[in-house]
C-alpha positions in Angstrom: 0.0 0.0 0.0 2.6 2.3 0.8 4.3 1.6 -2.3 1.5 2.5 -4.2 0.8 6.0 -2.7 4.6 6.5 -2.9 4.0 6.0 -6.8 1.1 7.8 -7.0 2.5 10.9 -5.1 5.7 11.0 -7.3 3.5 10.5 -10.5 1.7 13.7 -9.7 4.7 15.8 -9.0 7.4 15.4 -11.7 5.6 16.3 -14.4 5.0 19.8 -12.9 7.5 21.9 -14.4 9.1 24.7 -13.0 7.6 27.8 -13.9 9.4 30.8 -14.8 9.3 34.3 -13.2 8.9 37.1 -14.9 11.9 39.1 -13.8 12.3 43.3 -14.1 15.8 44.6 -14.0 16.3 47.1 -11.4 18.8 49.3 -12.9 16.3 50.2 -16.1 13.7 52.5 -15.6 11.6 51.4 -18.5 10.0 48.0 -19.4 8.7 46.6 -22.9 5.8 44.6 -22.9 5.1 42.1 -26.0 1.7 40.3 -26.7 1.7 37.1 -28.7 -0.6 34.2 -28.7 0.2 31.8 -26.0 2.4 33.9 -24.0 4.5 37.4 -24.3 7.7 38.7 -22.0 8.6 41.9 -20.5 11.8 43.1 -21.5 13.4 46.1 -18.7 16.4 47.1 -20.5 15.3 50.9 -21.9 16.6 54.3 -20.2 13.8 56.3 -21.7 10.3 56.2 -22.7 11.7 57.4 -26.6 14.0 54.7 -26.7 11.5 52.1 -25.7 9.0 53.5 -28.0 11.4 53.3 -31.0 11.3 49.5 -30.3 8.1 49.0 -29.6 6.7 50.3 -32.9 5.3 48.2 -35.5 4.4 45.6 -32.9 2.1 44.1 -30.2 3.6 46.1 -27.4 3.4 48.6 -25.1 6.3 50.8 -22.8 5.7 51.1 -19.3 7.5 52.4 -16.0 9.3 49.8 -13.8 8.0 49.4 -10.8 11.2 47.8 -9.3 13.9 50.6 -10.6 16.1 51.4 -8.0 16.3 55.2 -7.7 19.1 56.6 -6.2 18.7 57.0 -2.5 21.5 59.4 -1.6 20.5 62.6 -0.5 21.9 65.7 -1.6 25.2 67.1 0.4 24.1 69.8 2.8 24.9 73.3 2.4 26.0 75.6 5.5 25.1 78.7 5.7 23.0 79.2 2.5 19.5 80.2 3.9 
């Protein structure tokens, strides 16, 4: 018996694949997003909006912000006696 759900358990669970995570580069502040049938990608390699749109023409996509760039945190250095 244990054999059996030992077989059946291990049946059900290698033919799962791994899925894939969509990934967005931090250091890009722009993403491209394709459409296609049966899947697109997201592509976050673009400085500017311009540069994504360039690529993006003629095709099923669209530009949009990154919601994982990583701004520059620093604050500016500050000034004495400057009122």
């Amino acid at each position: 018996m244990r054999v059996l759900a030992c077989t059946i358990l291990m049946g059900t669970m290698l033919p799962a694949a791994p899925a894939r995570a969509q990934t967005y580069d931090p250091n890009y502040p722009v993403c491209l997003q394709t459409y296609a049938i049966g899947g697109g990608y997201i592509d976050c390699s673009f400085a500017s909006l311009g540069q994504c749109a360039a690529s993006a023409s003629g095709r099923a996509a669209q530009c949009l912000n990154n919601p994982y760039f990583a701004q520059d945190a620093r604050k500016p250095p500050r000034q004495r006696g400057v009122y």
